[in-house]
N, C-alpha and C positions, 0 to 999 in steps of 0.2 A: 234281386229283390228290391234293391236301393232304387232302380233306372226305375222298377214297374211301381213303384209307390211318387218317385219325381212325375211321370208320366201321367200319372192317375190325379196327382193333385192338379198337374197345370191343364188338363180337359177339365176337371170341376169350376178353374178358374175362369176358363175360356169359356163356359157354359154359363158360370153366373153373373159376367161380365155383357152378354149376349143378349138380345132380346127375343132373340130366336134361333133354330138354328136349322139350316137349310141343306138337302140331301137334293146332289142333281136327279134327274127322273132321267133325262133325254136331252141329247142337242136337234136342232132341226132346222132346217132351208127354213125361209119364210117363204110361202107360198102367196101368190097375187099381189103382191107388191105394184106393182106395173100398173095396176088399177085402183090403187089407193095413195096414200098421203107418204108411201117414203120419197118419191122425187121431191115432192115441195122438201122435204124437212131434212136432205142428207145431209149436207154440209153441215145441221146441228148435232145431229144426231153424234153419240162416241160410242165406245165398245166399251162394256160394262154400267151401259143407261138401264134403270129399271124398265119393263114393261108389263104391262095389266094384261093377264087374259081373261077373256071375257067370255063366258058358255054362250051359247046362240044354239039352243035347244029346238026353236023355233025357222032354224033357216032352210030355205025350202032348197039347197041345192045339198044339206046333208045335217043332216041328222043331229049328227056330234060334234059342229063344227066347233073350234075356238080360236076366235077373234085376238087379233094382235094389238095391242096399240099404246101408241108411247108418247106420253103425255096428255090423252087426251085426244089425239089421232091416229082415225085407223089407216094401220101401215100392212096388214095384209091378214092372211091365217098360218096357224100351226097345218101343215099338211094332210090330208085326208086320211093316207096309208099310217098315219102316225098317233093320228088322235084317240084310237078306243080304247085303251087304258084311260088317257088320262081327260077324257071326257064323262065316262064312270067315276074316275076320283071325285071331279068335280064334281060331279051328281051327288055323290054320296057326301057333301059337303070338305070336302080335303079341301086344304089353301098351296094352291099353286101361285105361283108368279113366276114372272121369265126377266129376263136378261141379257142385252146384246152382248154372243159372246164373242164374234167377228164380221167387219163390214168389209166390203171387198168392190171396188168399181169394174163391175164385169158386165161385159152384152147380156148374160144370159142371167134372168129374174132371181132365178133358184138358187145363184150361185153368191147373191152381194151380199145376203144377210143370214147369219146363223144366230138361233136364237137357243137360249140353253133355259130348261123347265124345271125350276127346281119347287120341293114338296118342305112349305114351313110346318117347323113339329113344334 
């Protein structure tokens, strides 16, 4: 009873101390990279950098797309097979943001950047 009452106050504490608190949704490859702004920017870029996504409700090669980008630069999309949950989140106004959660120098696009989607409550 003692651990479940320590336990319960230090989450109260760590919640009112917090400005937010954030629930991963999904990790994902970044898709299209190769054709946006992560070359110019790798060497700045670190693992655990904020990133904005961005709805693109409007884009003609998919529907649900959401836009990568970090800093300011777009560095690719969340991937197609991945996005209809949390492109409906979006819609319905949920606050998403991502996160580099690993970069990796590899030949293959799919494979340098994981990006982790987490849901602010």
């Amino acid at each position: 009873m003692r651990l479940l009452a320590t336990l319960s106050l230090a989450l109260w504490l760590a919640v009112a101390e917090a400005q937010s608190i954030r629930l991963l949704i999904q990790a994902s490859p970044l898709a299209g990279s190769q054709y946006y702004a992560l070359g110019t920017f790798w060497s700045q870029i670190r693992v655990g950098d904020e990133l904005d996504l961005v709805r693109e409700a409007d884009n003609r090669h998919d529907a649900r797309a959401i836009r990568v980008d970090w800093q300011g630069h777009q560095l690719g999309y969340l991937p197609r097979v991945q996005n209809r949950a949390l492109s409906a989140a979006m819609d319905k106004g949920e606050r998403l943001r991502g996160r580099v959660a690993s970069l990796t120098e590899h030949p293959d696009p799919w494979r340098r950047v994981i990006v982790e989607v987490y849901l602010e409550l």
